[in-house]
TORPA-4810 file (N, C-alpha, C, O; in nm, 3 decimals):
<nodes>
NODE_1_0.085_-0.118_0.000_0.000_0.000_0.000_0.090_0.124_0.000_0.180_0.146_0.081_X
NODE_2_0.060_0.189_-0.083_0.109_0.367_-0.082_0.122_0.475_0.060_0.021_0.520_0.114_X
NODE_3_0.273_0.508_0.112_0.251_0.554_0.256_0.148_0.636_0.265_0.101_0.663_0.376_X
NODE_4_0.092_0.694_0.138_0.037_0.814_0.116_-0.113_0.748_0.168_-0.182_0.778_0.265_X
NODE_5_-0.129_0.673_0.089_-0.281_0.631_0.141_-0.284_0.550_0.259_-0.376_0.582_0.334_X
NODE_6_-0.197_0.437_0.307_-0.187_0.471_0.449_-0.178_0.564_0.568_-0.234_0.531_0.672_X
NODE_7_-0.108_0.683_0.560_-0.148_0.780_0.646_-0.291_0.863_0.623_-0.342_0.938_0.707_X
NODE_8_-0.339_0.837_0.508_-0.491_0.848_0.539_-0.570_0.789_0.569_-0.670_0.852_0.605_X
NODE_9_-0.576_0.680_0.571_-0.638_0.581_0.719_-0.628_0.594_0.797_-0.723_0.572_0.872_X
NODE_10_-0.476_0.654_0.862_-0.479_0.666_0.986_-0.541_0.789_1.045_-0.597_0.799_1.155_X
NODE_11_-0.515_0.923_0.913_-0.601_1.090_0.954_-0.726_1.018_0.960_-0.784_1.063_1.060_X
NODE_12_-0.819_0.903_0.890_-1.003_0.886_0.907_-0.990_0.804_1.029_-1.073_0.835_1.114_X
NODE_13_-0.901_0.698_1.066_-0.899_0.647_1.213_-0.930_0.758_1.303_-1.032_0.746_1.372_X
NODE_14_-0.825_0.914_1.318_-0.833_1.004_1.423_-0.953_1.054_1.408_-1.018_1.077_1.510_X
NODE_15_-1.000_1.078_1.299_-1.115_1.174_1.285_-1.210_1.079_1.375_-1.247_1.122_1.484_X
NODE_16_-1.249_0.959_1.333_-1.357_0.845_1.375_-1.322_0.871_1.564_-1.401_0.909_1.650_X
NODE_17_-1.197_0.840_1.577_-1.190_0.851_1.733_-1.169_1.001_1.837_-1.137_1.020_1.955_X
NODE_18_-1.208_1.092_1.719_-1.225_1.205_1.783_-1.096_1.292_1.819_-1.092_1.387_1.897_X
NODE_19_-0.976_1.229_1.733_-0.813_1.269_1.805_-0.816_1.417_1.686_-0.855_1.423_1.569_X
NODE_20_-0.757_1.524_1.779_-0.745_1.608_1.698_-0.643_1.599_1.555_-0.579_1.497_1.527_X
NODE_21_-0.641_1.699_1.490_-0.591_1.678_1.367_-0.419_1.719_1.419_-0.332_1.651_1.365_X
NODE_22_-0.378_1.815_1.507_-0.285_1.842_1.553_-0.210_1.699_1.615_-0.094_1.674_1.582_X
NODE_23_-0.258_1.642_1.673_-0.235_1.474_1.766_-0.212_1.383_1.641_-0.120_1.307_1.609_X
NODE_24_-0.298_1.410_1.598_-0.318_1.253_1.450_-0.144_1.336_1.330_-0.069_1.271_1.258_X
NODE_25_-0.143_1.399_1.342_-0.021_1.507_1.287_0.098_1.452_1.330_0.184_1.405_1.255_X
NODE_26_0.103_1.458_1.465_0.256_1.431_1.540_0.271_1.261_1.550_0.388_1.221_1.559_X
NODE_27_0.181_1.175_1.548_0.128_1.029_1.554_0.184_1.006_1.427_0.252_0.905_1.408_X
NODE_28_0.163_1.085_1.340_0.203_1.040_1.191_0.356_1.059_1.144_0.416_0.995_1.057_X
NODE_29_0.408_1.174_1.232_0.556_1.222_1.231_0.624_1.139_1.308_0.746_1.138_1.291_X
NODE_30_0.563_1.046_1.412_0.648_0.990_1.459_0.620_0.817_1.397_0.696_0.724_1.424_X
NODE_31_0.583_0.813_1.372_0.515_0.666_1.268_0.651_0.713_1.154_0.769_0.681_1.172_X
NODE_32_0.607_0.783_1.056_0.685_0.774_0.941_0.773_0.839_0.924_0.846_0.812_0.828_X
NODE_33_0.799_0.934_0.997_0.937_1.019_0.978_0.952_1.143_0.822_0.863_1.205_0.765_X
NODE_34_1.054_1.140_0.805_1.043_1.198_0.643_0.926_1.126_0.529_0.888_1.199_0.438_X
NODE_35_0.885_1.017_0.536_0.793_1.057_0.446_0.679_1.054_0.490_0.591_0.980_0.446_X
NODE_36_0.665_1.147_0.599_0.541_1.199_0.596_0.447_1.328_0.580_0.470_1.443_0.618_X
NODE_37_0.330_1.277_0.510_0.237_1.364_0.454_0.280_1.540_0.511_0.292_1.567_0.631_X
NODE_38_0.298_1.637_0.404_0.296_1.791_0.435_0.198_1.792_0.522_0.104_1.713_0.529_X
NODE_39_0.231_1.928_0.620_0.098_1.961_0.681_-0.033_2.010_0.652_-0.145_1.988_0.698_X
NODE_40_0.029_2.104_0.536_-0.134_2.120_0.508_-0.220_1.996_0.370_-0.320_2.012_0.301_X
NODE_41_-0.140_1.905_0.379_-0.225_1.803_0.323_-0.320_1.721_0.449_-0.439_1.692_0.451_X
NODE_42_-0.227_1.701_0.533_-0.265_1.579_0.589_-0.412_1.686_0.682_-0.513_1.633_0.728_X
NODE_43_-0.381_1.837_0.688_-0.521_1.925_0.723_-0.628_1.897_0.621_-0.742_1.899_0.667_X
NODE_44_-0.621_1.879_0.536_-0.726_1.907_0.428_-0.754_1.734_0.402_-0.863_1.715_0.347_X
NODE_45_-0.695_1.636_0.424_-0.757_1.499_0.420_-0.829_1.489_0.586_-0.907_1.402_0.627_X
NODE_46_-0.780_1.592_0.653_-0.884_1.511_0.776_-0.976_1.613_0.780_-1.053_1.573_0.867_X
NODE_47_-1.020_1.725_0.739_-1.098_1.793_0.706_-1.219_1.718_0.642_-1.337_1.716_0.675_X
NODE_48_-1.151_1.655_0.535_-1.232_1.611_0.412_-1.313_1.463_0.470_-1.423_1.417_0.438_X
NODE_49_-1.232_1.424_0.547_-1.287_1.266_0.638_-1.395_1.334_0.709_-1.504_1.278_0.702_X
NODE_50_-1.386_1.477_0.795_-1.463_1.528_0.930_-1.589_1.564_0.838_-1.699_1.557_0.893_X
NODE_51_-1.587_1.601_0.708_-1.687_1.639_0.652_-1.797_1.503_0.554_-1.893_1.521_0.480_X
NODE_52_-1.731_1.380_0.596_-1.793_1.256_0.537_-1.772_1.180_0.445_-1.840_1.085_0.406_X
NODE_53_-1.618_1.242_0.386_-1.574_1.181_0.255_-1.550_1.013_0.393_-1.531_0.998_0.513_X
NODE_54_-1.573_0.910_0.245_-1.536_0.773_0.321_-1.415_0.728_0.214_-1.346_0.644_0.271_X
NODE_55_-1.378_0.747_0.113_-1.282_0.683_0.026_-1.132_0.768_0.030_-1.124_0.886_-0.004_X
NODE_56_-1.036_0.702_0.070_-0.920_0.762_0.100_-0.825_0.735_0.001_-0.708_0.770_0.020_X
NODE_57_-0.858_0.680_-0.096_-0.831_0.677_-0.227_-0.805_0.833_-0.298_-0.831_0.925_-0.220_X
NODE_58_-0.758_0.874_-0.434_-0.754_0.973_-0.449_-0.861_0.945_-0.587_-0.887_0.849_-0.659_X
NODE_59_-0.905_1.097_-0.577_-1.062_1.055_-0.674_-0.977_1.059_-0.808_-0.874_1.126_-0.807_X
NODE_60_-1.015_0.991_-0.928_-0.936_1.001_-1.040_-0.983_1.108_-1.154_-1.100_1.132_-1.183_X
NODE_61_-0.875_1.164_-1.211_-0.866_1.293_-1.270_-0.901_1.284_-1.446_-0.826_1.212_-1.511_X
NODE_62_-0.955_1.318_-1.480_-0.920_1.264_-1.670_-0.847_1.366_-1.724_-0.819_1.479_-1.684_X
NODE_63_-0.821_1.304_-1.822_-0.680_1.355_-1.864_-0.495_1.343_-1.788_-0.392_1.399_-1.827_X
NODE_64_-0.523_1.228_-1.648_-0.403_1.186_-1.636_-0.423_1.068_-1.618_-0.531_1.012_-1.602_X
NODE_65_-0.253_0.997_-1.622_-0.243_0.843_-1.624_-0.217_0.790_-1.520_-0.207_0.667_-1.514_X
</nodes>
């Protein structure tokens, strides 16, 4: 699995258990180290979980491969 879409399981895990996005942040910095998710990504995927998205997949674009 892609670290990328693994650490978004883990931002919809925090969201589900109520851990702030700041907590689920440092959880993830210390899990993966350098490759982990920018900050203001990993804000805007748990945003996007808090608001009901369920697929942590990335939605697919046309016109790329």
């Amino acid at each position: 699995m892609d670290k990328n879409v693994e650490q978004r399981h883990c931002l919809k895990f925090c969201v589900l258990s109520e851990i702030s996005c700041a907590e689920a942040r440092k959880m993830l910095q210390k899990a993966y180290g350098p490759a982990t998710i920018s900050k203001t990504r990993a804000y805007e995927w748990y945003k996007a979980f808090k608001d009901g998205r369920e697929i942590v997949d990335d939605l697919h674009r046309s016109g790329l491969n």
